[in-house]
Steps between C-alpha positions, in 0.01 A plus 500: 500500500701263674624170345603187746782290243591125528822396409448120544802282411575104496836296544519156428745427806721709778533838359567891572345675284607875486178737343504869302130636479494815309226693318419683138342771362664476149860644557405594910441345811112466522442565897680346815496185706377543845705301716221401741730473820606845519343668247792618327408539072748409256459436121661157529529255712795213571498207732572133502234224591685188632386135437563204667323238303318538172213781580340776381498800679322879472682861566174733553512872433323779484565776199376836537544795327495797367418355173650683214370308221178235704421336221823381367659339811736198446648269831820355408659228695856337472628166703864468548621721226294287235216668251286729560149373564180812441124558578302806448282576762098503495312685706216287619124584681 
């Protein structure tokens, strides 16, 4: 299977906004992040997303796997060193 993941993210005003996307399997990474330009996989991802007025804006990935545990798979997300933000992924049909 192969997930697409939203990161969306709002700033009230002119902002960069440096991003960690990781992944969980309990104590392990839980597949890889495709990064969609040049297909390199990595299990986490950094960037920043810049603002130059209050906005909301969307980093869209793609996670792949191998899969070692597919039912117990956990995005984490963390904006400019701040907490740590989780969803478990669904599978939907």
């Amino acid at each position: 299977a192969t997930y697409f993941v939203y990161a969306t993210m709002t700033a009230d005003g002119p902002v960069t906004a440096a991003y960690e996307i990781s992944s969980t399997a309990g104590q392990i990474a839980a597949g890889n992040f495709e990064d969609l330009d040049n297909g390199v996989l990595s299990p986490t991802v950094s960037g920043t997303v810049v603002f130059d007025q209050a906005d909301t804006k969307t980093v869209h990935l793609r996670f792949v796997g191998p899969y070692p545990y597919p039912d117990d798979i956990t995005v984490v997300l963390r904006v400019n060193g701040g907490e740590f933000h989780n969803t478990k992924l669904s599978c939907q049909e």
